[in-house]
N, C-alpha and C positions, 0 to 999 in steps of 0.2 A: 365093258360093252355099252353102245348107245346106241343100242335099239328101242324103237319106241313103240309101244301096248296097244294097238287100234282098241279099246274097252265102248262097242257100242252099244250092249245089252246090259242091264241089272245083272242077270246072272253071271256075266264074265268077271264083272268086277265081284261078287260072290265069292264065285271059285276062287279067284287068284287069292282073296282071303280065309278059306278055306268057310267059308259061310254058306247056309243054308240059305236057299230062294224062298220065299215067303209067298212072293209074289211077285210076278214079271217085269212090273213097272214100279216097282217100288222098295226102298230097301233101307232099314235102318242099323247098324253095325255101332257095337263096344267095340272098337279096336285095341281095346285091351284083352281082350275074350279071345283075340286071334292069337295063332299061333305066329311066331316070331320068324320076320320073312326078310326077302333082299329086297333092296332098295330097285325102284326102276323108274321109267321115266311113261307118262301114261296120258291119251289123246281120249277125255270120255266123252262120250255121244247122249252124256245125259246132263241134269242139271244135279250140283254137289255142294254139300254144305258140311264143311268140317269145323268141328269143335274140336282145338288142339286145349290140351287139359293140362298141358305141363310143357315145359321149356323141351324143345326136340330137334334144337340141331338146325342147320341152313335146308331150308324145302326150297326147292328149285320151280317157279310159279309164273307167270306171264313172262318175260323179258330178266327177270333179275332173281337174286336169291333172297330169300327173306327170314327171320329167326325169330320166327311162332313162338310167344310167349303165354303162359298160362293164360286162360279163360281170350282165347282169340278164337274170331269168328271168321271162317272165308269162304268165298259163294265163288262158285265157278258155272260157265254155262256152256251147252252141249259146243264141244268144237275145240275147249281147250285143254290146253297140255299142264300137268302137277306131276309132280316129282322130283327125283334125283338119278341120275346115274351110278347104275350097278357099280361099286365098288367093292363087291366081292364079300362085304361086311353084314352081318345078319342082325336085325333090331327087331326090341318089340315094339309096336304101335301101340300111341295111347289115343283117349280120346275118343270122339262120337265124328261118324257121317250119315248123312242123310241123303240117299239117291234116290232121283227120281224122274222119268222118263217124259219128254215133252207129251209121248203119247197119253200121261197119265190124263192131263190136262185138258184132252182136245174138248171143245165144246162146254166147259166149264167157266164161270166168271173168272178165275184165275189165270186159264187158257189164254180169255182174251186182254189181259191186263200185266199177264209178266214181264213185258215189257216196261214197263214201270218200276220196274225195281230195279234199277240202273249197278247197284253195287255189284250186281252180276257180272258187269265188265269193269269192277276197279282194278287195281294192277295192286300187286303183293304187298305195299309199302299202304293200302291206302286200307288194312283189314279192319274189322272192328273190332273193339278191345273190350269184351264185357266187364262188367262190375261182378260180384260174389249174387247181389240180386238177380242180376240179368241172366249171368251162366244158370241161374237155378232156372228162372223163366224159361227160359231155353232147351234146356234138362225136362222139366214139365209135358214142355210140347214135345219131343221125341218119345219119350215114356206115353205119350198119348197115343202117334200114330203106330212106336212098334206094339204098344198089346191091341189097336185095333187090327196089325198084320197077323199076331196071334188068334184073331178070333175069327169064328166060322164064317165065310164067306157070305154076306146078304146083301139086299137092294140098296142096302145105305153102308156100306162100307166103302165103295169110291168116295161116296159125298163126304162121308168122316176124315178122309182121310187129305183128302184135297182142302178143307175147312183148316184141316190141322197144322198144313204147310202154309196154306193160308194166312192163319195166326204167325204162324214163326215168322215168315215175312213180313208181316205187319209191325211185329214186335221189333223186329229188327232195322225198321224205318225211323221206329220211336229209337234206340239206341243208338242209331246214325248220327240224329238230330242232336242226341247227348251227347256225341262226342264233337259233334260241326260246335258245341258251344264251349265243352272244356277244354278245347284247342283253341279257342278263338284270341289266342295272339297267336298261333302258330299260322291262322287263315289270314290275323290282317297283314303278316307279313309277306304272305304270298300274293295277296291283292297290293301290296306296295309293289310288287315285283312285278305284276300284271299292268301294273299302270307305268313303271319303268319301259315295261317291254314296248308299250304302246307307244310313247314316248319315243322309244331309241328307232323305231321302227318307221314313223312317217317323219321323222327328222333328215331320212335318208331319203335314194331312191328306189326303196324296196315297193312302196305300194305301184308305182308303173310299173315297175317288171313284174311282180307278185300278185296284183289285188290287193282288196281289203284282206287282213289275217282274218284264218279261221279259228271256230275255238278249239278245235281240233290242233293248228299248228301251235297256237299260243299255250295251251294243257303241255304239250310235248316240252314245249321250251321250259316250263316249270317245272317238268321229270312227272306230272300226274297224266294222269288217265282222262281222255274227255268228260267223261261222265262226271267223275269225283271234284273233278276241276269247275265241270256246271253245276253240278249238285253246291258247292261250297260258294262259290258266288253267288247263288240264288239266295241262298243263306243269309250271307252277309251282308248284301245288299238288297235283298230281294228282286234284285233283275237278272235275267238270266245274260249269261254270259253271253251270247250275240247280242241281247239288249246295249248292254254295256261297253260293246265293241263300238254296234253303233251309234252310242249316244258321245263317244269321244269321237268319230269321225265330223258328228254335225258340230261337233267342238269346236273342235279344228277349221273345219268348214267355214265357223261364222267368222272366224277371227282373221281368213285370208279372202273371206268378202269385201273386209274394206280395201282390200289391196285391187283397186279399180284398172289396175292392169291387168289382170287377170281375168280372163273369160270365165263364163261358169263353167263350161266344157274342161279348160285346162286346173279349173280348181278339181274338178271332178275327176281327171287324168291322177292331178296330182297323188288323189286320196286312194286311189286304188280302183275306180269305176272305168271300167272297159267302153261302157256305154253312158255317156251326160243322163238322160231320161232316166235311169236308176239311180244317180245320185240324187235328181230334182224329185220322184219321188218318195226317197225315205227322207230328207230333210223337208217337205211337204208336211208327212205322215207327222214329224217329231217336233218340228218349231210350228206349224200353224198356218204356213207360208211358205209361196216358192224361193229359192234364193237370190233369182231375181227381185221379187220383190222385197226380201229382207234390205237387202243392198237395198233398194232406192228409200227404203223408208229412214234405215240407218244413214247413208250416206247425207240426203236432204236434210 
């Protein structure tokens, strides 16, 4: 069967694990605590944070399939689809999730800053891989927000509780950045491959027919996720990845300035600008100077 679970409520996703509702907008689950269920394929309408604790098999996760290894972290955000298709076969789940309702959030500093936390839309290959410290750190905060589920409902239970998710995400910012570094041959070689692309790309005549690349097209061509793919450039270079795009356009730019057959307009054509005045403003903005005037000062 490939039918897929509209899950837009806390509670549904409960049920289907045969878990008790604690509370409407919020929900913390041992999935080993559950009883042993069928595989399905599931659309949640909330925000999800699963701790996979042990090797479990291909989970089927944005675009592709992926093989959750112990101490793996994955954040999903209200809209997307996790699972596998029913095949009829019955498992136990292990491991921790964490649901929680965008309504949890409204009006809260969190509320207004989730956006921020970009690995919400990474793609299944870009998860993060705790250490034995971190799963613990991790562990900690859950055990924080489910015994505040446990406890009698007061003025300060959203606050503790929203704090708490809070910290996980924080924490997990910091364990992002540790793994952006014990990767980092696996990043410069993707930033080799980024600067390849850029390379094989205004060599042609893609930028008149296409524009300047976005980072969104360029992410896609490396197989990452835009976010993941901006997050890791920022990293390693500290410029964000449109920074980067267009500090190789004014690149380029200066270097078919001296070619005084060329108007600025068709340098500008050349580079991917629909419109001259947007090229002459961000090489403005980036060298100090229009490129008119670059030219004549270089040229003279």
């Amino acid at each position: 069967m490939n039918d897929l679970l509209a899950l837009d409520h806390i509670y549904q996703y409960n049920d289907l694990l045969g878990q008790q509702t604690l509370h409407p907008l919020v929900s913390v689950i041992d999935l080993s605590a559950c009883p042993p269920m069928r595989h399905s394929r599931q659309r949640l309408g909330f925000y999800t944070i699963f701790l996979k604790d042990v090797k479990c098999g291909d989970l089927r996760y944005g675009r592709g399939y992926y093989d959750y290894q112990e101490g793996t972290l994955v954040f999903l955000a209200p809209g997307q689809v996790v699972g596998v298709e029913d095949n009829g076969e019955v498992f136990q789940p292990k491991g921790w999730a964490l649901l929680f309702h965008p309504d949890l959030l409204r009006g809260t500093s969190l509320g207004r800053n989730i956006a921020q936390y970009t690995f919400f839309s990474y793609e299944s290959n870009e998860a993060l891989h705790l250490s034995e410290q971190e799963r613990a750190v991790v562990l900690d905060t859950l055990h924080n927000i489910s015994t505040e589920l446990h406890h009698a409902v007061d003025k300060h239970s959203r606050t503790l509780i929203v704090s708490n998710i809070e910290l996980l995400l924080n924490y997990s910012v910091r364990f992002y950045e540790r793994q952006f570094i014990t990767r980092s041959n696996v990043n410069r070689d993707l930033l080799s491959g980024f600067e390849r692309l850029l390379n094989d790309y205004f060599q042609g005549d893609r930028p008149q027919l296409e524009g300047v690349p976005s980072v969104r097209w360029c992410a896609g061509q490396l197989h990452l996720s835009a976010n993941y793919f901006g997050d890791m450039v920022k990293k390693e270079t500290g410029k964000s990845a449109q920074e980067y795009i267009q500090l190789k356009v004014v690149e380029l730019a200066r270097e078919r300035l001296f070619d005084t057959t060329q108007s600025i307009g068709e340098i500008a054509y050349g580079l991917g600008f629909r419109y001259p005045q947007h090229f002459t403003r961000l090489f403005k903005r980036i060298v100090g100077m229009s490129p008119n005037d670059y030219r004549t000062a270089r040229v003279d």
